[in-house]
BAGUSE-409926 format. One record per residue (C-alpha): residue number from 1; residue in three letters; y, z, x. Coordinates in pm, 1 decimal, m for minus. Each point is the difference from the previous one (the first is absolute). Layout:
[site NUM; 'ALA'; [Y; Z; X]]
...
//
This chain:
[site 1; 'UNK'; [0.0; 0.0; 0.0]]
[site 2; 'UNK'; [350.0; m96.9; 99.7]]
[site 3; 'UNK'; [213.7; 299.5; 97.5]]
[site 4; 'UNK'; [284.1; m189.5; m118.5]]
[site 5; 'UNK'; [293.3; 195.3; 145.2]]
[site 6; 'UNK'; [m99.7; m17.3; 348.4]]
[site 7; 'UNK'; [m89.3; m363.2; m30.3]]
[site 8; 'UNK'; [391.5; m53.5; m98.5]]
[site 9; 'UNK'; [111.8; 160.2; 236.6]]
[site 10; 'UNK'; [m177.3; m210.3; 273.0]]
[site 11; 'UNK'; [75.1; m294.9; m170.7]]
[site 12; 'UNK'; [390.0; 63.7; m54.0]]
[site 13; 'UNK'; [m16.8; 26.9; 411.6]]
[site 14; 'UNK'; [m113.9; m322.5; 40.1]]
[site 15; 'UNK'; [187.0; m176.5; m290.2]]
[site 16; 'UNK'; [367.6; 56.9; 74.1]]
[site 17; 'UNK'; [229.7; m61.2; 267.8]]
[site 18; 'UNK'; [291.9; 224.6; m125.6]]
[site 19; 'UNK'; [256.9; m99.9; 316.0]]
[site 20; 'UNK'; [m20.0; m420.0; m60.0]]
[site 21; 'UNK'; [m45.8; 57.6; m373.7]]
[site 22; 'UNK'; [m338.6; m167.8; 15.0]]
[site 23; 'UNK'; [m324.2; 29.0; m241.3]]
[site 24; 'UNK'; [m373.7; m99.1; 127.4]]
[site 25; 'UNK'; [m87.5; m306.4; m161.3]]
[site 26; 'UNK'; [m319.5; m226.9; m107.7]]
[site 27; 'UNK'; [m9.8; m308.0; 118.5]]
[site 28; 'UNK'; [m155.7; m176.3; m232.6]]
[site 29; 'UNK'; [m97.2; m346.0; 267.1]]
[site 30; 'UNK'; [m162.2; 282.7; 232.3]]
[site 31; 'UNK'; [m193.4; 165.7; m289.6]]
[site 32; 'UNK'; [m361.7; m110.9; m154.4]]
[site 33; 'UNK'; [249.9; 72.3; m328.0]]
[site 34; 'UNK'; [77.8; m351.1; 49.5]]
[site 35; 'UNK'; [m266.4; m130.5; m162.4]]
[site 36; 'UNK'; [90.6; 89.9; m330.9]]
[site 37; 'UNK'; [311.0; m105.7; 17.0]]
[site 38; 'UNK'; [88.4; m355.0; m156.2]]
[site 39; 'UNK'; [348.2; m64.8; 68.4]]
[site 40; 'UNK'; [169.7; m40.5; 367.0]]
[site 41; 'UNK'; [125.1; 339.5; 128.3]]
[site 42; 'UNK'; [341.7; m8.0; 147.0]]
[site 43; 'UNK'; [254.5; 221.1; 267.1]]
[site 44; 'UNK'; [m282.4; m68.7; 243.9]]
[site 45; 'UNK'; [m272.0; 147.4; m174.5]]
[site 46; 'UNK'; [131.6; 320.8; m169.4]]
[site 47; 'UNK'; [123.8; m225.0; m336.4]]
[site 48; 'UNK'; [m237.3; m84.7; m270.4]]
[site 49; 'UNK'; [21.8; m108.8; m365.5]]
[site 50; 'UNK'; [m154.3; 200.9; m268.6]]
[site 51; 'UNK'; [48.2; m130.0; m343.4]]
[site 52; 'UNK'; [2.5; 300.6; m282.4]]
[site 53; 'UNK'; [m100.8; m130.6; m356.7]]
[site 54; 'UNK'; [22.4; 246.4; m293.9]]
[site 55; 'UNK'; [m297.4; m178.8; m195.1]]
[site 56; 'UNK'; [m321.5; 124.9; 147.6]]
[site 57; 'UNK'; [m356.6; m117.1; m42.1]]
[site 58; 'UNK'; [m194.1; 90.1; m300.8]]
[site 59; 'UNK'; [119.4; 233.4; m217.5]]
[site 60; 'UNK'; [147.4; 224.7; 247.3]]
[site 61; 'UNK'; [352.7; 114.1; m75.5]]
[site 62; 'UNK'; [286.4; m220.8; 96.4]]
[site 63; 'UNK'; [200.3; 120.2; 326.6]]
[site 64; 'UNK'; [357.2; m17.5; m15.1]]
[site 65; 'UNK'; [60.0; 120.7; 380.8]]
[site 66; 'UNK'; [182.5; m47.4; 207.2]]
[site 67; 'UNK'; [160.9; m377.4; m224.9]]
[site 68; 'UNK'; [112.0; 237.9; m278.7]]
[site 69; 'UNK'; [234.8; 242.3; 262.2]]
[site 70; 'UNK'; [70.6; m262.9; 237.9]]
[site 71; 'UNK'; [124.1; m254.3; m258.0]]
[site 72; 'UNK'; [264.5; 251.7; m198.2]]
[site 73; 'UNK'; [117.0; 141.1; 375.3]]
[site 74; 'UNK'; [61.7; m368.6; 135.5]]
[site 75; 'UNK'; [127.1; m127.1; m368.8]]
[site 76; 'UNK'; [m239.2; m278.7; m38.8]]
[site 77; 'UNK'; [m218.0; m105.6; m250.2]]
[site 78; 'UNK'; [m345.5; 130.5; m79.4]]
[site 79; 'UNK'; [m268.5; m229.9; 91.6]]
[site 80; 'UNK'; [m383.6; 62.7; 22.0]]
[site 81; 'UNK'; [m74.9; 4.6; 340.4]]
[site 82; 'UNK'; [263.6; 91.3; 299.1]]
[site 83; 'UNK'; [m64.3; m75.3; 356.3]]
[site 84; 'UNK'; [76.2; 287.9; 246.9]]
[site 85; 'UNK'; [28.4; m9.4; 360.5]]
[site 86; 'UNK'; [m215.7; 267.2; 166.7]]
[site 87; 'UNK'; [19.5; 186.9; 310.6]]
[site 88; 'UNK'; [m328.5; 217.0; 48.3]]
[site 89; 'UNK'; [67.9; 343.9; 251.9]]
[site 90; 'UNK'; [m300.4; 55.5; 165.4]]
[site 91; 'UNK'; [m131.9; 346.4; m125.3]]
[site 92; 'UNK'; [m133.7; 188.0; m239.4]]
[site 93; 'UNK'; [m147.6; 364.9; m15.4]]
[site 94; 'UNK'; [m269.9; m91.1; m279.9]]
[site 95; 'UNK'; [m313.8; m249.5; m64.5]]
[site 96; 'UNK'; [18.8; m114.6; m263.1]]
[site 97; 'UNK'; [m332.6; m176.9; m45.8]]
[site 98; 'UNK'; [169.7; m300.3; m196.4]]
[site 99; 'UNK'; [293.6; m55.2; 196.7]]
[site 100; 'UNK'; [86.5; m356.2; 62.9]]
[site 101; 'UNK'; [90.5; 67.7; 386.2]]
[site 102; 'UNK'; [m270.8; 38.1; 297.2]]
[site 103; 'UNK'; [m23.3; 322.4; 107.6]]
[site 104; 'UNK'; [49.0; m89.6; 326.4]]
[site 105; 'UNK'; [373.5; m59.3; m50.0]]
[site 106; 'UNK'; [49.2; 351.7; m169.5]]
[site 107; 'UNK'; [m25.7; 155.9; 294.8]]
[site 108; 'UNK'; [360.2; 15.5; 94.5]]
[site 109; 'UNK'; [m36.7; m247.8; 284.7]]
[site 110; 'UNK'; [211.3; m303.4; m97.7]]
[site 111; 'UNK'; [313.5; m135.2; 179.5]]
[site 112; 'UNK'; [338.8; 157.2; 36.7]]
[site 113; 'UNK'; [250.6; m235.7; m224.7]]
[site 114; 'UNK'; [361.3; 44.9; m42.9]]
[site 115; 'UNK'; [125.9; 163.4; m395.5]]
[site 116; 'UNK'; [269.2; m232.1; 112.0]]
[site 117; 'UNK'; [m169.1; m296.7; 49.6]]
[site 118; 'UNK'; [m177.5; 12.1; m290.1]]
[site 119; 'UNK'; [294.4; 62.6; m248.2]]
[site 120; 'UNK'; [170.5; m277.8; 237.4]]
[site 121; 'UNK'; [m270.8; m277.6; m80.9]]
[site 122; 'UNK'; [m39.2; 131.3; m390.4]]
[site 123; 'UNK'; [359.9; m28.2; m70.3]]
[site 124; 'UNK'; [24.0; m366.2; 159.2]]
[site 125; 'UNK'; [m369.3; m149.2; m100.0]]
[site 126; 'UNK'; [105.2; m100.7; m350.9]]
[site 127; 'UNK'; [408.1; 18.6; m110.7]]
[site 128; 'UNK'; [m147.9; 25.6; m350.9]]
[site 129; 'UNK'; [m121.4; 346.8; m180.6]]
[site 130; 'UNK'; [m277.7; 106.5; 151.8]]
[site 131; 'UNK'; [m249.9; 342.9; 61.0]]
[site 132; 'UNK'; [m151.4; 162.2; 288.3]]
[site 133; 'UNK'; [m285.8; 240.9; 27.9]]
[site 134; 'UNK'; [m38.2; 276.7; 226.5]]
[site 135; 'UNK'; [m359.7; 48.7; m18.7]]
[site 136; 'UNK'; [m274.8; 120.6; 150.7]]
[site 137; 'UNK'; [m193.4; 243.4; 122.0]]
[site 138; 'UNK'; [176.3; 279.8; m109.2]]
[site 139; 'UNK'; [390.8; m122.4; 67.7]]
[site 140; 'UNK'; [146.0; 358.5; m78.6]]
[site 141; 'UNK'; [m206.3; 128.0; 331.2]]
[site 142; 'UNK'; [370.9; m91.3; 133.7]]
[site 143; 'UNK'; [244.2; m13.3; m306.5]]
[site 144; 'UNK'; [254.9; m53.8; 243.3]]
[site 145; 'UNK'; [m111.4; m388.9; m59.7]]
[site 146; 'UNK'; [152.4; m35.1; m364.0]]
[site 147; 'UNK'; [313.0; 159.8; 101.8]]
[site 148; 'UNK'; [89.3; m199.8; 355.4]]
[site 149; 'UNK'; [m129.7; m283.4; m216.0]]
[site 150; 'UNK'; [235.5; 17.6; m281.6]]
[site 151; 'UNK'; [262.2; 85.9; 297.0]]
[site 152; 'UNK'; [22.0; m297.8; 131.2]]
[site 153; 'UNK'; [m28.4; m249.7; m307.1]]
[site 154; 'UNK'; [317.3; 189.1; m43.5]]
[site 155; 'UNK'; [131.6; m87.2; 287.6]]
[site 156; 'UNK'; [m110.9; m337.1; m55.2]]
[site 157; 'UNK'; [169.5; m43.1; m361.0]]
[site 158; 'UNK'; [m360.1; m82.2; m100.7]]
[site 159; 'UNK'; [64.5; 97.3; m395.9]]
[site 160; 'UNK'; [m224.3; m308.8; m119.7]]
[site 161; 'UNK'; [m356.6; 215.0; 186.8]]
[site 162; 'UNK'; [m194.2; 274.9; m186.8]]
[site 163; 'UNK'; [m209.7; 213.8; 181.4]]
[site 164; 'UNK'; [m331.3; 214.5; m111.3]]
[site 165; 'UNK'; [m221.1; 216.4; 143.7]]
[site 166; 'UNK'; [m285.1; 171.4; 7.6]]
[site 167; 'UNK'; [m128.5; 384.9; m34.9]]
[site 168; 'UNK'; [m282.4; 103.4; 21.6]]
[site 169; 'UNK'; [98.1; 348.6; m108.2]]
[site 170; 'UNK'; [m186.7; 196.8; 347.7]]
[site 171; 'UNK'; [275.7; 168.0; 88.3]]
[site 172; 'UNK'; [353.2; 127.9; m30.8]]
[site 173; 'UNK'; [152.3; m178.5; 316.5]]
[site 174; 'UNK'; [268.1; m202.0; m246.8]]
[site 175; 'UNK'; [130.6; 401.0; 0.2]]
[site 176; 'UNK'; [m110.6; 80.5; 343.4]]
[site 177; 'UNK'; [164.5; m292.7; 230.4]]
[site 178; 'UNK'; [278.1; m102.2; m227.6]]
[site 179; 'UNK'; [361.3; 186.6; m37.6]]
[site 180; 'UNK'; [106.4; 89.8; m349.3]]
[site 181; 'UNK'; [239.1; m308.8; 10.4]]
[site 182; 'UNK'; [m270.4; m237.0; 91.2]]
[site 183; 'UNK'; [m214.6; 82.1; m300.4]]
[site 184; 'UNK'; [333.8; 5.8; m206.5]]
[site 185; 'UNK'; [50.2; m333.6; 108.6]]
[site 186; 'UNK'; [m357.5; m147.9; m54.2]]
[site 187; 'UNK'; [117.8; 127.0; m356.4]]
[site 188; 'UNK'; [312.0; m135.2; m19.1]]
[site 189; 'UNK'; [m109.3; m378.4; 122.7]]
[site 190; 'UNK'; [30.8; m242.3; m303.8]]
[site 191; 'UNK'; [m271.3; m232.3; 173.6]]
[site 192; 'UNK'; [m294.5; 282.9; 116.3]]
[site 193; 'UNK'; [m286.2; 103.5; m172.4]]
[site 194; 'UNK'; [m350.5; 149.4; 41.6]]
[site 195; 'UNK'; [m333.3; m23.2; m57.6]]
[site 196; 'UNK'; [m211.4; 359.0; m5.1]]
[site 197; 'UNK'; [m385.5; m36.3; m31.8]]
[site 198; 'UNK'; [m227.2; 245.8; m153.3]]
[site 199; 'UNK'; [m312.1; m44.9; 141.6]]
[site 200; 'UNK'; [m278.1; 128.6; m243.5]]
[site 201; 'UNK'; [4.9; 126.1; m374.3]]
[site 202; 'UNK'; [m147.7; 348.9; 116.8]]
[site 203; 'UNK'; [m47.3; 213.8; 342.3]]
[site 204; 'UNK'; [m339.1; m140.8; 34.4]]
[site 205; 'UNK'; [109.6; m385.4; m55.0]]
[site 206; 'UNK'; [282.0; 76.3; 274.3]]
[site 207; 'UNK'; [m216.0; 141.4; 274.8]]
[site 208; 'UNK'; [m244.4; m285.9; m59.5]]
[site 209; 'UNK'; [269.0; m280.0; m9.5]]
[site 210; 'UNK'; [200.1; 113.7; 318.7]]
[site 211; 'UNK'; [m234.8; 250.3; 203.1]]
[site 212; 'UNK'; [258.4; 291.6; m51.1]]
[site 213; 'UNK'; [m84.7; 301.1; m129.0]]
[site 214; 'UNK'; [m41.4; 27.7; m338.4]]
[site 215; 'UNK'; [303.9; 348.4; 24.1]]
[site 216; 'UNK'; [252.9; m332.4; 92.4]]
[site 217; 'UNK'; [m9.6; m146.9; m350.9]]
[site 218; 'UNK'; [231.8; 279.9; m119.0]]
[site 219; 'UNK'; [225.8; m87.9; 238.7]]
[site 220; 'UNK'; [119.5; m372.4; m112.6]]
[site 221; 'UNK'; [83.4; 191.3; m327.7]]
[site 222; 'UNK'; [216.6; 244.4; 164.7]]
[site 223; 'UNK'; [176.6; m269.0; 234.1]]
[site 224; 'UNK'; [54.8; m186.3; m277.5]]
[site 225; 'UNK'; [171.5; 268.6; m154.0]]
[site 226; 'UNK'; [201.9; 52.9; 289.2]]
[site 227; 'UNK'; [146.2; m365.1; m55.0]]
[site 228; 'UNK'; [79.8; 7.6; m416.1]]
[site 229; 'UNK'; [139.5; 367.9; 123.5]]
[site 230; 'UNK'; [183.2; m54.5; 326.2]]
[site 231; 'UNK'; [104.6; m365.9; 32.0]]
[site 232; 'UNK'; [125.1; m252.7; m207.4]]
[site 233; 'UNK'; [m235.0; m279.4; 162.3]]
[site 234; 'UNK'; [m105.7; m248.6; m235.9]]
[site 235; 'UNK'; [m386.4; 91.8; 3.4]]
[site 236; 'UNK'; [m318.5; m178.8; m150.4]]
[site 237; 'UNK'; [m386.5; 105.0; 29.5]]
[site 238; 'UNK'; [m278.8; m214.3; 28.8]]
[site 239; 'UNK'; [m357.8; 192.5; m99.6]]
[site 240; 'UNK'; [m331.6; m150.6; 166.3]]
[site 241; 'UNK'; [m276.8; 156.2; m196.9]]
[site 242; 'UNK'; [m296.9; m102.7; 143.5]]
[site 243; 'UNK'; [m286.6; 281.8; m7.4]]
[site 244; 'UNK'; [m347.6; m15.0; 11.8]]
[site 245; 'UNK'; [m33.6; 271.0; m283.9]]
[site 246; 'UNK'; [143.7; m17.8; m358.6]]
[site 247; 'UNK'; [m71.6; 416.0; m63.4]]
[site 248; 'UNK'; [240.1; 116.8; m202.2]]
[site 249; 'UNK'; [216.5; m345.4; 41.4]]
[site 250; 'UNK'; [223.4; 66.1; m371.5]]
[site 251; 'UNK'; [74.8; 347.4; 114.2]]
[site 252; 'UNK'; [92.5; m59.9; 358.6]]
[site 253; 'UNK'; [206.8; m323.3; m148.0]]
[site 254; 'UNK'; [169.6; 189.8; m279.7]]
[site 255; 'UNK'; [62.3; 301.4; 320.8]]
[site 256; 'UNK'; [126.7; m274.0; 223.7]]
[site 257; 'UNK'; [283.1; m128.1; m271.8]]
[site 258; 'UNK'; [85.0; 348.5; m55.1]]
[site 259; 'UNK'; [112.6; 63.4; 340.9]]
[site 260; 'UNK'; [180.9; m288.0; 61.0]]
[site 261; 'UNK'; [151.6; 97.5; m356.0]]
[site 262; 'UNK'; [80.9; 337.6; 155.9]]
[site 263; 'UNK'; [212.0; m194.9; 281.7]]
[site 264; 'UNK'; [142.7; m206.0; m271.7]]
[site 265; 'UNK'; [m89.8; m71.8; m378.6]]
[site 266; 'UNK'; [85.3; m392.9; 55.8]]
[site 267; 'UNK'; [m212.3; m6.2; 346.1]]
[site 268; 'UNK'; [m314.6; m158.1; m132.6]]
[site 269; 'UNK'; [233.9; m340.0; m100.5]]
[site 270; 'UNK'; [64.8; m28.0; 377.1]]
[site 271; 'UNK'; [m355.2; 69.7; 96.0]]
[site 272; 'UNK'; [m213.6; m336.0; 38.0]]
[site 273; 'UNK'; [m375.9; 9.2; 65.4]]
[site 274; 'UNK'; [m84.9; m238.7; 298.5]]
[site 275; 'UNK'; [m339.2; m200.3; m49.5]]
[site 276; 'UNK'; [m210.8; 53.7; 310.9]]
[site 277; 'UNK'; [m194.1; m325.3; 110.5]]
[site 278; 'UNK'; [m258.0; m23.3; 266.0]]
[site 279; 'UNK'; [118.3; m332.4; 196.6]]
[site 280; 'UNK'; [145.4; 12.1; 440.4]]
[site 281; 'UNK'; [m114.0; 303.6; 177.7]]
[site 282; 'UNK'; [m120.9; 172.0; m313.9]]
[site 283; 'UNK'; [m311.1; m192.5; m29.4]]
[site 284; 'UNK'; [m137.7; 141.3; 331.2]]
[site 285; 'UNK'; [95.8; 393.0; m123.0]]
[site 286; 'UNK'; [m191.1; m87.3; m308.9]]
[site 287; 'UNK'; [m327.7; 264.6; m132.1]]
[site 288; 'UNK'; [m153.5; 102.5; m272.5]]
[site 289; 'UNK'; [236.5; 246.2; m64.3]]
[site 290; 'UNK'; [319.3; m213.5; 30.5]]
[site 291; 'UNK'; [m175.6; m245.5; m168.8]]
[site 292; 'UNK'; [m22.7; 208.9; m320.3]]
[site 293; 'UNK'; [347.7; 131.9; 34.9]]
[site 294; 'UNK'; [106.3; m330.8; m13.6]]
[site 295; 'UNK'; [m155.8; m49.1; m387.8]]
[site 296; 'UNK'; [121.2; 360.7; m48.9]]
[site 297; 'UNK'; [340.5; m80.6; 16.9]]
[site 298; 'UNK'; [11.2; m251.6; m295.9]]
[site 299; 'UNK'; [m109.1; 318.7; m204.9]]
[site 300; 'UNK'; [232.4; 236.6; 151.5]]
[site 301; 'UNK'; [291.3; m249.9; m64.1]]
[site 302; 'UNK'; [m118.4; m34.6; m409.8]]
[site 303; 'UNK'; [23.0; 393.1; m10.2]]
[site 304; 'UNK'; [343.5; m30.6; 163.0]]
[site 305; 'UNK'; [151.8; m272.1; m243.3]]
[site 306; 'UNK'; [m103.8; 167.4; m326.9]]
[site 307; 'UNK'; [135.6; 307.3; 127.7]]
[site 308; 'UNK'; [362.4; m184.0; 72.6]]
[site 309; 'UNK'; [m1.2; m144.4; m319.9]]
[site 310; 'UNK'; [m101.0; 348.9; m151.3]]
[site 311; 'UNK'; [293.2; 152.2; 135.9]]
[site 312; 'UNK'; [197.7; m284.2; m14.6]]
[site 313; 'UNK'; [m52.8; m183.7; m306.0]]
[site 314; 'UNK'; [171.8; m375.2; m58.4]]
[site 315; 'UNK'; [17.0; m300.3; 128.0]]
[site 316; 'UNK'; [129.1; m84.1; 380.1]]
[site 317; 'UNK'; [93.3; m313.7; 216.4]]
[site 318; 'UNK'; [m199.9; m71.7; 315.7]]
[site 319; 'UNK'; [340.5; 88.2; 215.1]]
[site 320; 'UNK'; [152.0; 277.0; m216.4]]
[site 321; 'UNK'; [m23.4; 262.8; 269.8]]
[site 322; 'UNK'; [187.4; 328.7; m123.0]]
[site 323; 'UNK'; [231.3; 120.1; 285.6]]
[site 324; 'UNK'; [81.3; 356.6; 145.2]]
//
């Protein structure tokens, strides 16, 4: 089992080069990543496109993020699919058995790139509207990164760029590493938003999905209460709920909405379950017990609509996305 604090510790030490304002990167030419990836990569390797599309296979529940916050922060129309250009840091402090990244380049070992550089070739790659994501890994290992990013689009003039990022909700470094007036601007940014993923519909599901203890479940609720409570960054959650045992699944469901009720009554209309899918590096993780998580989650996400139209009755739009 992971002990998860120490391993972000040792990870942050790699990961950030605090003096040239620099964050340890993938590069996605130098990574066996590549092979899953179908359009060119750019900025030598540490670009690539990812296109988001809120209608998902099957009958799985459409996904308005990140098109639905991107498109009202950079004033543009709402289309089904968005194109984002991704930079990928280079560690992350869980395993999660279905992530779409090699676990060979979670290790914290990437190469040193330039905040500046990066914000440099977003803001001039495309004059039009655009989004970045700061993804990962776990990118708030050095929340620093969102901040110097947003910096220097600033400095740049770069108002037509939206930027999101990801959480895994491990630790408190957003509160650690960053001054009061950092977070208050991560806040305060018209074009910043964030993704925070739930990982597991019980203590059980978590420690199986990520190879944390099971104790560390609790503590993406209380994190995320630290952000409705002490920020005013515009937050989202994303819920994987893969598990490869449906035991009390309508209770732990029904428990799950409570407590993100608990952080705030409209939370579970910014929550979006993410479909897991076995395809790039998952295929070789893959056992009996993943493989029936996988089928599990398709129940786990029924239990989780009827409860959200239990408790919130009526019809909604595939973007509607109540905010804070």
């Amino acid at each position: 089992m992971i002990d998860t604090d120490q391993a972000s510790s040792r990870l942050r030490s790699r990961m950030i080069d605090l003096e040239n304002r620099s964050i340890s990167l993938t590069n996605f030419e130098a990574s066996a990543q590549i092979e899953d990836i179908t359009l060119p990569t750019d900025m030598g390797g540490y670009v690539r496109v990812h296109t988001f599309a809120v209608e998902q296979s099957g009958t799985w529940p459409q996904n308005p993020l990140p098109i639905g916050p991107a498109s009202a922060a950079l004033q543009i129309p709402i289309a089904d699919r968005m194109a984002f250009h991704v930079f990928q840091n280079s560690g992350c402090n869980w395993r999660c058995w279905y992530c779409f990244v090699p676990f060979k380049d979670l290790s914290g070992h990437g190469s040193m790139v330039s905040v500046r550089e990066m914000a440099r070739w977003s803001a001039e790659v495309d004059g039009e509207p655009h989004a970045v994501d700061l993804s990962g890994g776990q990118p708030d290992l050095t929340p620093e990164w969102s901040v110097w990013f947003l910096e220097e689009l600033g400095e740049l003039d770069a108002t037509h760029v939206y930027v999101w990022s990801d959480d895994n909700l491990s630790n408190d470094y957003l509160w650690k590493y960053l001054s009061p007036a950092q977070i208050g601007m991560l806040g305060e940014h018209p074009r910043y938003g964030r993704a925070c993923c739930i990982k597991g519909h019980n203590a059980d599901s978590f420690s199986f999905n990520t190879l944390a203890s099971p104790a560390l479940f609790d503590r993406q609720f209380e994190l995320l209460s630290r952000l409705q409570e002490e920020t005013s960054i515009d937050y989202y959650v994303y819920l994987t709920i893969t598990s490869p045992s449906l035991d009390g699944v309508e209770s732990d469901v029904r428990q799950l909405m409570d407590r993100l009720q608990r952080i705030s009554e409209t939370l579970p209309l910014r929550t979006v379950p993410l479909e897991v899918l076995e395809w790039g590096p998952v295929t070789a993780r893959m056992t009996e017990q993943t493989g029936i998580a996988l089928r599990n989650q398709y129940v786990v996400v029924e239990q989780w609509q009827q409860e959200l139209e239990r408790r919130f009755p009526g019809p909604r739009g595939p973007i509607e996305l109540v905010p804070r």
